[in-house]
PASEBA-1860 file (N, C-alpha, C; in nm, 3 decimals):
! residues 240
1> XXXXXXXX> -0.173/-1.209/-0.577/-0.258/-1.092/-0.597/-0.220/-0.982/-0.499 ~ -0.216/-0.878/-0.560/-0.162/-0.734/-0.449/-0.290/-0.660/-0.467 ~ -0.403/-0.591/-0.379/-0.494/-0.531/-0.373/-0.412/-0.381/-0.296 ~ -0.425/-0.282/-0.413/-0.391/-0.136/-0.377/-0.479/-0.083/-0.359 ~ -0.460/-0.014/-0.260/-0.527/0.144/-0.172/-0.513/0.255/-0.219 ~ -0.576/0.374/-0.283/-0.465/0.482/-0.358/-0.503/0.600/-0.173 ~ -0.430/0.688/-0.144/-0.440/0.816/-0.086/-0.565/0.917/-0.127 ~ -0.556/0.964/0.006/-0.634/1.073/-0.010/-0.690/1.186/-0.140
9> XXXXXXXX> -0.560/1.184/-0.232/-0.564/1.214/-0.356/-0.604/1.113/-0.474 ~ -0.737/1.074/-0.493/-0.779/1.010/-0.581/-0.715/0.956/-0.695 ~ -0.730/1.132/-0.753/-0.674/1.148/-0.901/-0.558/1.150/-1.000 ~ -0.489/1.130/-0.823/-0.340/1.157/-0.889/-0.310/1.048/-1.000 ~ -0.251/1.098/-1.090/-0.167/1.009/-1.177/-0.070/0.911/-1.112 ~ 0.004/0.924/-1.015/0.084/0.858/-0.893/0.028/0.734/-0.867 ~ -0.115/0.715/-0.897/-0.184/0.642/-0.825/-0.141/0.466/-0.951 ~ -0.199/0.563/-1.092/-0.137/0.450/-1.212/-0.017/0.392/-1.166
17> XXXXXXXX> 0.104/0.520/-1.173/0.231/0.466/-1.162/0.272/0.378/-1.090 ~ 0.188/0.374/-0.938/0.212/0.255/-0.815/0.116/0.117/-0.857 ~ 0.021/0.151/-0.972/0.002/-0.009/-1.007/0.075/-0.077/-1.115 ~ 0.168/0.009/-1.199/0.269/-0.086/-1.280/0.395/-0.085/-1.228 ~ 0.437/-0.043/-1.130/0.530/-0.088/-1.003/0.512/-0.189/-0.973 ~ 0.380/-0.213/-0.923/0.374/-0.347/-0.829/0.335/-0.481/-0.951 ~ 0.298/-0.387/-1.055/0.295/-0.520/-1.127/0.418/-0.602/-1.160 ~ 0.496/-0.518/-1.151/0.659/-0.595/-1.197/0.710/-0.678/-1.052
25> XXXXXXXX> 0.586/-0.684/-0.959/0.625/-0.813/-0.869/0.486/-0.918/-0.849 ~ 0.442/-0.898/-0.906/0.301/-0.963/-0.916/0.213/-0.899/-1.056 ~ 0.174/-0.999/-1.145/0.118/-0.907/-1.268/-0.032/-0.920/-1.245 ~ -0.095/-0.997/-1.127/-0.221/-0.950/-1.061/-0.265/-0.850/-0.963 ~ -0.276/-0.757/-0.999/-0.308/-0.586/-0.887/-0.426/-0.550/-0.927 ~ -0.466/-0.541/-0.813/-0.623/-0.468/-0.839/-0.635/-0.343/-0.764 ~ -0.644/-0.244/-0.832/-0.678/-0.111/-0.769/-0.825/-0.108/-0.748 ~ -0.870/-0.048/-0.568/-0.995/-0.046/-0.568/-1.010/0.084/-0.558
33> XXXXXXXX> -1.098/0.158/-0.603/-1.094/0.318/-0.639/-1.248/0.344/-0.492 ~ -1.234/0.463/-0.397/-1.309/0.447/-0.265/-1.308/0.599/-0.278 ~ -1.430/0.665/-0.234/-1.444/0.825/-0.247/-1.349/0.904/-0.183 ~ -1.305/0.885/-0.046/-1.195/0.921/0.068/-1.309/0.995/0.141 ~ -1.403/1.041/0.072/-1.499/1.158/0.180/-1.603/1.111/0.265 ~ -1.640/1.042/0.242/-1.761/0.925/0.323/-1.720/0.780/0.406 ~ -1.637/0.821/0.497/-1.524/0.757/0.595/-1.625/0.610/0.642 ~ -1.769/0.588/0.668/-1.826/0.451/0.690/-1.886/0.443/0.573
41> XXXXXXXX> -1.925/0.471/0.476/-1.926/0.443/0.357/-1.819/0.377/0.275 ~ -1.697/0.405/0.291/-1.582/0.365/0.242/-1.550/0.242/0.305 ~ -1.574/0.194/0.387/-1.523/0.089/0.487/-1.608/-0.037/0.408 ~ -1.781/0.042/0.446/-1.837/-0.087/0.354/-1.815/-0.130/0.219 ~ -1.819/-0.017/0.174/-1.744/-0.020/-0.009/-1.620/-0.136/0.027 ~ -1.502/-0.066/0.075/-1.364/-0.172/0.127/-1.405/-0.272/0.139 ~ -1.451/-0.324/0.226/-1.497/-0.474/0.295/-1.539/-0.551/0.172 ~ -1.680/-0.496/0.101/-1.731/-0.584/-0.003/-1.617/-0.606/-0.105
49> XXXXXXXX> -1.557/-0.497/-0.144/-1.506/-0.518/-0.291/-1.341/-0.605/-0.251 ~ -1.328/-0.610/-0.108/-1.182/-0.704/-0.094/-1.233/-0.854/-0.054 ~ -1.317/-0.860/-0.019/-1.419/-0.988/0.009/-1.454/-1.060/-0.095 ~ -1.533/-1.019/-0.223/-1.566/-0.994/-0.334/-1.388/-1.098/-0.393 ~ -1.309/-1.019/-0.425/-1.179/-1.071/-0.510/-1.137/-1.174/-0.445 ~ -1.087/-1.163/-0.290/-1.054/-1.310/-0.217/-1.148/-1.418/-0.250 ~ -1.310/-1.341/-0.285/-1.353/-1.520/-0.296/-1.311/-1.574/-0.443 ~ -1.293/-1.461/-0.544/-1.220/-1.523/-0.705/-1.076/-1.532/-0.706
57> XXXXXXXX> -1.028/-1.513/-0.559/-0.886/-1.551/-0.577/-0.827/-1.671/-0.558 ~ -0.732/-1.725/-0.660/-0.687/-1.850/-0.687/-0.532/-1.841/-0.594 ~ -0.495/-1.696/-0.560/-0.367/-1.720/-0.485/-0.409/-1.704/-0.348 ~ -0.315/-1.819/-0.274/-0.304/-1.853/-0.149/-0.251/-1.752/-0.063 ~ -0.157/-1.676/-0.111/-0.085/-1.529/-0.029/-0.107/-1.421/-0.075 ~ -0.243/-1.345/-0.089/-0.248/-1.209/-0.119/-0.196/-1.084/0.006 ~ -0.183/-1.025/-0.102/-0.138/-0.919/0.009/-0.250/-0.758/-0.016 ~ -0.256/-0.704/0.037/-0.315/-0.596/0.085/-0.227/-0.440/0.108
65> XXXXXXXX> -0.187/-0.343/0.000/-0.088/-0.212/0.071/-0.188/-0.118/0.005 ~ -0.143/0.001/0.067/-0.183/0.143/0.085/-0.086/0.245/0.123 ~ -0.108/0.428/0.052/-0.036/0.480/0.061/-0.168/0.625/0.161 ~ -0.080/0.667/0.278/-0.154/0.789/0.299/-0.260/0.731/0.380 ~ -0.382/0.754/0.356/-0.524/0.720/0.375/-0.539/0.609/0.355 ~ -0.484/0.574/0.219/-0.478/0.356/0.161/-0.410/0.299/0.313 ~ -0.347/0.335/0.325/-0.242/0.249/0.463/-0.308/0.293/0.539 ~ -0.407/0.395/0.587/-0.512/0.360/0.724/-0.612/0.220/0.727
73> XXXXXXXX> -0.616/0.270/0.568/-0.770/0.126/0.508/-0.684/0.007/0.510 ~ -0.591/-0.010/0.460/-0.541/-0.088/0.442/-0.529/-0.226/0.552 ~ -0.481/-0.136/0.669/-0.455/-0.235/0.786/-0.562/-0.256/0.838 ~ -0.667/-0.152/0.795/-0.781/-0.221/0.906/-0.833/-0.322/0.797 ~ -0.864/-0.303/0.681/-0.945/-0.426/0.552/-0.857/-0.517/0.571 ~ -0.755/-0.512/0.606/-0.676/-0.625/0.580/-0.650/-0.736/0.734 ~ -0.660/-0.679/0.831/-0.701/-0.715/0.929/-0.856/-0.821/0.932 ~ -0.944/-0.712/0.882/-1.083/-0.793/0.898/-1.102/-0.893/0.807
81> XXXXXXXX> -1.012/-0.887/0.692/-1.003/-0.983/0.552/-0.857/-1.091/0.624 ~ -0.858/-1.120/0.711/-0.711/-1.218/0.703/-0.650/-1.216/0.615 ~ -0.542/-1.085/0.541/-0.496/-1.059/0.419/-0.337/-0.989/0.527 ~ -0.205/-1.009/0.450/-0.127/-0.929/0.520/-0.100/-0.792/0.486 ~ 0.004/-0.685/0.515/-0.052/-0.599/0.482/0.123/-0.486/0.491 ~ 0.087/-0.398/0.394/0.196/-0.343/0.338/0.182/-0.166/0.330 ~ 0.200/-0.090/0.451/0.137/0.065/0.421/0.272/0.130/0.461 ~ 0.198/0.273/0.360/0.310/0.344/0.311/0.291/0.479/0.369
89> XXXXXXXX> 0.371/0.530/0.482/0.338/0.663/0.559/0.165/0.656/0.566 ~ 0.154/0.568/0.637/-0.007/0.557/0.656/-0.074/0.715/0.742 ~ -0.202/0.752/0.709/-0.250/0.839/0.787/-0.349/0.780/0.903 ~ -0.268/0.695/1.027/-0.346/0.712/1.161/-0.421/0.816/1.204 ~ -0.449/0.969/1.200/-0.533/0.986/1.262/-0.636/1.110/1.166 ~ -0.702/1.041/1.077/-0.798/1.141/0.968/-0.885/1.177/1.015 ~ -0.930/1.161/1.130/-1.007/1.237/1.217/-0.940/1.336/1.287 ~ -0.808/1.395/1.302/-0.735/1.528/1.273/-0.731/1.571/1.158
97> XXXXXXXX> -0.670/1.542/1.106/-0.640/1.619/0.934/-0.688/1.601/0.872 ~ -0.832/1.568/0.862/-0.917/1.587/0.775/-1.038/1.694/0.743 ~ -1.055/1.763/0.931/-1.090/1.879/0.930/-1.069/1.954/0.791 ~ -1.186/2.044/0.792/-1.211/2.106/0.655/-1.207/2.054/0.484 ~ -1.123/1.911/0.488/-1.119/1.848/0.348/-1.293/1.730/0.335 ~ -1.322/1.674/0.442/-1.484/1.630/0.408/-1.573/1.700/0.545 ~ -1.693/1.628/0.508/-1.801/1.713/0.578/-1.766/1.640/0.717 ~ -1.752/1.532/0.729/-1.765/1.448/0.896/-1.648/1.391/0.908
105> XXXXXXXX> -1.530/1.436/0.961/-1.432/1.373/0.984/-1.443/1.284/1.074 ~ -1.534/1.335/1.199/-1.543/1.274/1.312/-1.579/1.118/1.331 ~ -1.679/1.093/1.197/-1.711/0.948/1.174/-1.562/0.806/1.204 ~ -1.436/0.904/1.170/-1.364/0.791/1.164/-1.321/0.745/1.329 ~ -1.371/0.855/1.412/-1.352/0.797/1.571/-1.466/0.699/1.558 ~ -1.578/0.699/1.490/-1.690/0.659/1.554/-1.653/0.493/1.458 ~ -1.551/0.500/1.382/-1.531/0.364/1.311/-1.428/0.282/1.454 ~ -1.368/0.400/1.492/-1.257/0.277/1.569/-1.302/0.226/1.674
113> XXXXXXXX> -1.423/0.309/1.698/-1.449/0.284/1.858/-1.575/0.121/1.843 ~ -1.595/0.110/1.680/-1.675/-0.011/1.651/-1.579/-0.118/1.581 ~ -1.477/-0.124/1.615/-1.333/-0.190/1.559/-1.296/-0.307/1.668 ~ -1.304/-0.448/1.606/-1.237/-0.500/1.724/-1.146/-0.447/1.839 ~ -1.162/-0.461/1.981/-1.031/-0.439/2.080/-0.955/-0.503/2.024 ~ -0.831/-0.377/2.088/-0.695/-0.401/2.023/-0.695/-0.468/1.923 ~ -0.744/-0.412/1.806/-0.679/-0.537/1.696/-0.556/-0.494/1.636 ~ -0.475/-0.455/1.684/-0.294/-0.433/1.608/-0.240/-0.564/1.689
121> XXXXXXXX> -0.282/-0.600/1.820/-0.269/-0.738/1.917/-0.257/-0.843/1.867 ~ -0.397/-0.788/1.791/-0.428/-0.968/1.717/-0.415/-0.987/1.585 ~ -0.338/-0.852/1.494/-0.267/-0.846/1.410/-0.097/-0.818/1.416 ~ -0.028/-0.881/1.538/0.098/-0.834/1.500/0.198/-0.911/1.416 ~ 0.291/-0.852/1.386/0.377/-0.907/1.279/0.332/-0.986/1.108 ~ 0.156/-0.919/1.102/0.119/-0.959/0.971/0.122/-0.784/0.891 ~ 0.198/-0.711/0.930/0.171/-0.588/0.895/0.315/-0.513/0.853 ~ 0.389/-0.491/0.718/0.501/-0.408/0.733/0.511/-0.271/0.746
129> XXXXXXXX> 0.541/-0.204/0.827/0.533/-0.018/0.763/0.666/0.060/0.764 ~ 0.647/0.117/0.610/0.703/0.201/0.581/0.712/0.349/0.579 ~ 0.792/0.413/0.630/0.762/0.549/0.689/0.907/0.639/0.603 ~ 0.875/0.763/0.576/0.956/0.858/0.518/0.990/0.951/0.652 ~ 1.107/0.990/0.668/1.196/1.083/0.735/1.146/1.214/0.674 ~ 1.090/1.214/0.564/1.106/1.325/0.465/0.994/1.352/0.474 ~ 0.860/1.299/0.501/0.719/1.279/0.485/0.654/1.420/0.562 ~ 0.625/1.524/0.442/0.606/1.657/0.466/0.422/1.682/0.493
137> XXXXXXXX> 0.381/1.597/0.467/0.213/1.594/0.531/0.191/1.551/0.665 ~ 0.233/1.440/0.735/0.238/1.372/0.846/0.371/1.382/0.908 ~ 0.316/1.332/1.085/0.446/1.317/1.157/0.480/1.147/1.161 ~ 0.556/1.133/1.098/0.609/0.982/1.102/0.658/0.922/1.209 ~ 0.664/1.073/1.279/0.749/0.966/1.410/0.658/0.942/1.505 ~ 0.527/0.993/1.510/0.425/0.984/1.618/0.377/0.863/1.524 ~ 0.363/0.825/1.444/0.310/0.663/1.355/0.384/0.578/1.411 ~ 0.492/0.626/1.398/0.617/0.488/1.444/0.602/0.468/1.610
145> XXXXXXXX> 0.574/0.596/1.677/0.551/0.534/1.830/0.426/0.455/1.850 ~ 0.323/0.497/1.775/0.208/0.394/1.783/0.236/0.264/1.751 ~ 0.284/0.248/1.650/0.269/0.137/1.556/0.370/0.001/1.584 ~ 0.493/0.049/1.617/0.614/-0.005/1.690/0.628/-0.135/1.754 ~ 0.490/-0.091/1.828/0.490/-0.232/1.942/0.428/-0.359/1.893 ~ 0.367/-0.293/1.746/0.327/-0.402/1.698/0.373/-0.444/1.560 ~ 0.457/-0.411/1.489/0.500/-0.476/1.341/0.651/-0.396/1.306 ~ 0.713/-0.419/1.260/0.798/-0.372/1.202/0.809/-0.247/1.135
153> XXXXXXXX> 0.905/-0.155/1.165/0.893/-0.038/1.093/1.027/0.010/1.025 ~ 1.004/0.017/0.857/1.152/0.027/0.824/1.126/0.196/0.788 ~ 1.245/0.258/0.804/1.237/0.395/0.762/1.336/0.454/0.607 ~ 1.263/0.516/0.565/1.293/0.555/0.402/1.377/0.688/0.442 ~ 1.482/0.687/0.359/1.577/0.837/0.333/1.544/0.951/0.240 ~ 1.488/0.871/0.113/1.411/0.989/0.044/1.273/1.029/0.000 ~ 1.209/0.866/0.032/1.061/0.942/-0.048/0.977/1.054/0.027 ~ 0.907/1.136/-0.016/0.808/1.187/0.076/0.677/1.154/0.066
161> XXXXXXXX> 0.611/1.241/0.150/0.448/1.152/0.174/0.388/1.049/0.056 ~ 0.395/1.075/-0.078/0.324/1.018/-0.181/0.385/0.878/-0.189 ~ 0.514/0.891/-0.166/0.617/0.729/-0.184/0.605/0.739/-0.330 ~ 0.678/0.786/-0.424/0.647/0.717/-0.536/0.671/0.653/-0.624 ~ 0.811/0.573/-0.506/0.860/0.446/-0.569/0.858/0.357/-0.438 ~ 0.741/0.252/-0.478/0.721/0.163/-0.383/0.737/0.058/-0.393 ~ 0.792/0.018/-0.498/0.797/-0.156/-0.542/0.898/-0.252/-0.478 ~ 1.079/-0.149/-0.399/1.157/-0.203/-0.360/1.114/-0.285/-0.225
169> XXXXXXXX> 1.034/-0.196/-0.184/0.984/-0.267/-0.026/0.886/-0.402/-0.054 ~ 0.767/-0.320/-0.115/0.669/-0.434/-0.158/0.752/-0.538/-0.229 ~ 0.832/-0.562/-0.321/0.902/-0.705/-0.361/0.928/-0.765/-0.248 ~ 1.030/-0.746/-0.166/1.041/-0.784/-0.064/0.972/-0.866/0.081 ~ 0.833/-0.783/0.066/0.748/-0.871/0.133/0.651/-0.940/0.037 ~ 0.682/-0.942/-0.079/0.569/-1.025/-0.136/0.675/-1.186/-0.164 ~ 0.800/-1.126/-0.168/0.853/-1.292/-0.229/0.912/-1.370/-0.112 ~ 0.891/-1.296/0.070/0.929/-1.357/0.182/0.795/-1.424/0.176
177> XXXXXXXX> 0.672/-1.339/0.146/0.581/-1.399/0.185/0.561/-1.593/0.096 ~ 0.589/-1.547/-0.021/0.549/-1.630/-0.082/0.680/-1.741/-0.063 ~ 0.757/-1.773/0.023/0.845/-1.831/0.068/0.773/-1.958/0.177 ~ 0.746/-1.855/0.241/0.657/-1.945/0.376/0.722/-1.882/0.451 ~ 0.782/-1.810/0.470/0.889/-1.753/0.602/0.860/-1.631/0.681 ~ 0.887/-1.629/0.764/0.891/-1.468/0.817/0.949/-1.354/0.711 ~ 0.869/-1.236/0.692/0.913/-1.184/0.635/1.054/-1.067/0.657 ~ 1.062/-1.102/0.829/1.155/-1.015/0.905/1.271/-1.103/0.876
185> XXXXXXXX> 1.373/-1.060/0.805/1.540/-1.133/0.842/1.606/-0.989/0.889 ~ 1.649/-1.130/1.000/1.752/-0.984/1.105/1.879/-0.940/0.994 ~ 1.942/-0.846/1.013/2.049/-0.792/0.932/2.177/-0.896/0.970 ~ 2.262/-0.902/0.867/2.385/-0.948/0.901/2.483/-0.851/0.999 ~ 2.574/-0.932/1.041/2.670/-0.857/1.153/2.693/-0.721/1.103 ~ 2.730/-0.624/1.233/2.760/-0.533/1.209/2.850/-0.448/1.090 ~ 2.849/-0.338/1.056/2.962/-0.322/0.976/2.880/-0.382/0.807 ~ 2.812/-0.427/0.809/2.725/-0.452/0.661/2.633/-0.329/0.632
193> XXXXXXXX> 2.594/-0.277/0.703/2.472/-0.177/0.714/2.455/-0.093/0.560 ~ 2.634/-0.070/0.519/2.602/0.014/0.384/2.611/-0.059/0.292 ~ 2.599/-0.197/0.273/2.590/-0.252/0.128/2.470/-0.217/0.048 ~ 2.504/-0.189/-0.079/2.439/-0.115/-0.208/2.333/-0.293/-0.216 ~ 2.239/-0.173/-0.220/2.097/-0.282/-0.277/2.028/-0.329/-0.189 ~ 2.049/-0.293/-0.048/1.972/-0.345/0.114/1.929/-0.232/0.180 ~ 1.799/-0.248/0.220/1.772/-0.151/0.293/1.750/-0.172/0.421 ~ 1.803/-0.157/0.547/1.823/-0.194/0.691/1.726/-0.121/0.774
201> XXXXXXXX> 1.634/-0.207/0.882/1.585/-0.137/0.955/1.651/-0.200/1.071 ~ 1.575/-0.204/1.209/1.651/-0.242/1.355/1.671/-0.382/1.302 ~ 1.580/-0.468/1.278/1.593/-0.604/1.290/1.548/-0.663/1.130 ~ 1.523/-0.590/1.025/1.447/-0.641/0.930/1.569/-0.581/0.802 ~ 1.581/-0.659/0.696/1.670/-0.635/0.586/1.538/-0.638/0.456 ~ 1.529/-0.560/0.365/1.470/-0.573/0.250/1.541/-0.558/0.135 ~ 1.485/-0.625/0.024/1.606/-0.700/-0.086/1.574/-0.597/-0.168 ~ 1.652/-0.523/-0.225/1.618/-0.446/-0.335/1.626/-0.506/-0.484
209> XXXXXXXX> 1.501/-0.536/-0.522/1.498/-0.607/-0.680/1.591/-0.588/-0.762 ~ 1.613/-0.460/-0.822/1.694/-0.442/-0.902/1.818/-0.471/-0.871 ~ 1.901/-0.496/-0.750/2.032/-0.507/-0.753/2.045/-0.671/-0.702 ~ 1.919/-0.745/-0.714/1.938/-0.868/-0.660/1.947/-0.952/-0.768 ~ 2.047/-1.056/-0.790/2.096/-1.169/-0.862/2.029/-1.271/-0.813 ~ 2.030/-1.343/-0.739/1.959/-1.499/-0.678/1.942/-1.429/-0.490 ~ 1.867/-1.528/-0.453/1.880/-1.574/-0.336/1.827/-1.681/-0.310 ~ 1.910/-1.766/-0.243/1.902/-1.930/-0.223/1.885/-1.948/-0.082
217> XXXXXXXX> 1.773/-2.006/-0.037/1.704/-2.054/0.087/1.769/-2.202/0.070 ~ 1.816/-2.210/0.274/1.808/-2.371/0.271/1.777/-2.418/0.408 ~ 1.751/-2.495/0.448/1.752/-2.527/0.620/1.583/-2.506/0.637 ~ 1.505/-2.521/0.523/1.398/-2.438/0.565/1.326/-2.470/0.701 ~ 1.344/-2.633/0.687/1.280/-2.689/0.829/1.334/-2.656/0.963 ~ 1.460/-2.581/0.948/1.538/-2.528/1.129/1.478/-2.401/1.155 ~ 1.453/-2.408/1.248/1.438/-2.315/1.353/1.487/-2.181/1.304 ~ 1.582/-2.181/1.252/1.666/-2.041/1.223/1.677/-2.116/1.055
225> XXXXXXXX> 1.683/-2.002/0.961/1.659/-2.031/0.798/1.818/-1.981/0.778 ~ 1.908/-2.031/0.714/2.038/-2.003/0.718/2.010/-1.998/0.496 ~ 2.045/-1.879/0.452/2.014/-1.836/0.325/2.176/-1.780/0.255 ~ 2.189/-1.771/0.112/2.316/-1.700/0.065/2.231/-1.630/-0.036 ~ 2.305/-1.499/-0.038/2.335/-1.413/-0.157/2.413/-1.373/-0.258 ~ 2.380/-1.326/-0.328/2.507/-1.276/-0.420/2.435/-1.172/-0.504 ~ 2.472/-1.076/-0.470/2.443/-0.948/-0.563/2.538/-0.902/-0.663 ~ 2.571/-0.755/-0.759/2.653/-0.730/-0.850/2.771/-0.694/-0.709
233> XXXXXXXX> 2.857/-0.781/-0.747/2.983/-0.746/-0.689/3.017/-0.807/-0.548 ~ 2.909/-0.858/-0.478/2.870/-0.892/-0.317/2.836/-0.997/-0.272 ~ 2.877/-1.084/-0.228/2.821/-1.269/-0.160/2.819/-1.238/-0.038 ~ 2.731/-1.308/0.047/2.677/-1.293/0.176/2.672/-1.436/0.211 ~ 2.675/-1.500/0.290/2.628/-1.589/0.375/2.549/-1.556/0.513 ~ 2.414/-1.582/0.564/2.415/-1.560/0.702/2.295/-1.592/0.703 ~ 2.209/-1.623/0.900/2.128/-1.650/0.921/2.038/-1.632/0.979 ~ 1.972/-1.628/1.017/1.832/-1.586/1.071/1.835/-1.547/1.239
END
């Protein structure tokens, strides 16, 4: 089960398009639809209605993403829901930029400051984020200094703020997840960086669906997971 977050923009049509994306890696997605303007109102709304599906959920690894505003909710619902979690140019601080778009922006300080301590601490490495270079609403790179010390951060070349092709990343952590494994594999040796169909961050490789043929796990019980590939044109061997 993948539980989506839509952005600040409700209505967008964007919002459809990112749930039959993700259906082509999971054909269970539930979009939860949340006002964006009533910032502790929304939280409780969040809480019940992801609480609510985990208890009718029959899968063992759900996951939890968001785009914008979804990827603020996201990590925190998904945090308080033991759910992992998948955000997309998240908006950390809507108590800036939200000035003039609702009546009380300020409420969302008054959410963090009632937020477990440190919980990115006691959520690290259950969280992937994806960030755009291109991302013309937000500064991505002040996300990535926050966020850094605690989860992985891969960076995108073309989407901008909306993302509105998100499924290459999300496959990726939905079928590590459903592996049992870490969802971080370090990159192969140097000098691989431009193979067609991988997308490279410092330490993390994500499989791009469409150009992937098999991948065969073995060793699962060592310490280090030693895996092969083979894409159109490309065999890999390497390990963890």
């Amino acid at each position: 089960m993948i539980i989506y977050l839509h952005g600040f923009d409700s209505n967008s049509p964007g919002n459809h398009e990112k749930v039959l994306q993700l259906q082509f890696i999971d054909p269970d997605v539930r979009l939860i639809s949340y006002s964006t303007r009533h910032p502790k109102h929304d939280m409780q709304h969040l809480l019940k209605e992801v609480d609510k599906m985990l208890q009718l959920n029959i899968d063992d690894r759900p996951l939890i993403c968001g785009v914008g505003l979804g990827g603020y909710w996201a990590e925190r619902i998904g945090f308080l829901c033991d759910i992992r979690q998948v955000v997309f140019n998240p908006n950390l601080f809507p108590n800036e930029n939200m000035e003039g778009k609702i009546d009380r922006p300020e409420e969302y300080v008054d959410i963090a400051t009632k937020c477990v301590s440190n919980f990115r601490e006691k959520n690290r490495d259950r969280c992937l984020v994806i960030l755009s270079r291109n991302d013309e609403a937000l500064n991505s790179h002040r996300a990535a200094e926050l966020l850094h010390h605690y989860y992985e951060i891969v960076w995108d070349e073309e989407q901008t703020h909306k993302f509105k092709n998100i499924s290459p990343a999300s496959a990726a952590h939905q079928s590590l997840q459903n592996t049992g494994l870490r969802y971080c594999i370090r990159s192969p040796r140097p000098g691989r960086e431009s193979v067609p169909g991988f997308l490279f961050s410092q330490n993390c490789l994500l499989l791009s669906h469409q150009n992937l043929m098999h991948i065969n796990f073995g060793m699962t019980n060592a310490p280090d997971v030693v895996f092969s590939m083979h894409l159109n044109g490309f065999s890999a061997v390497t390990c963890c």
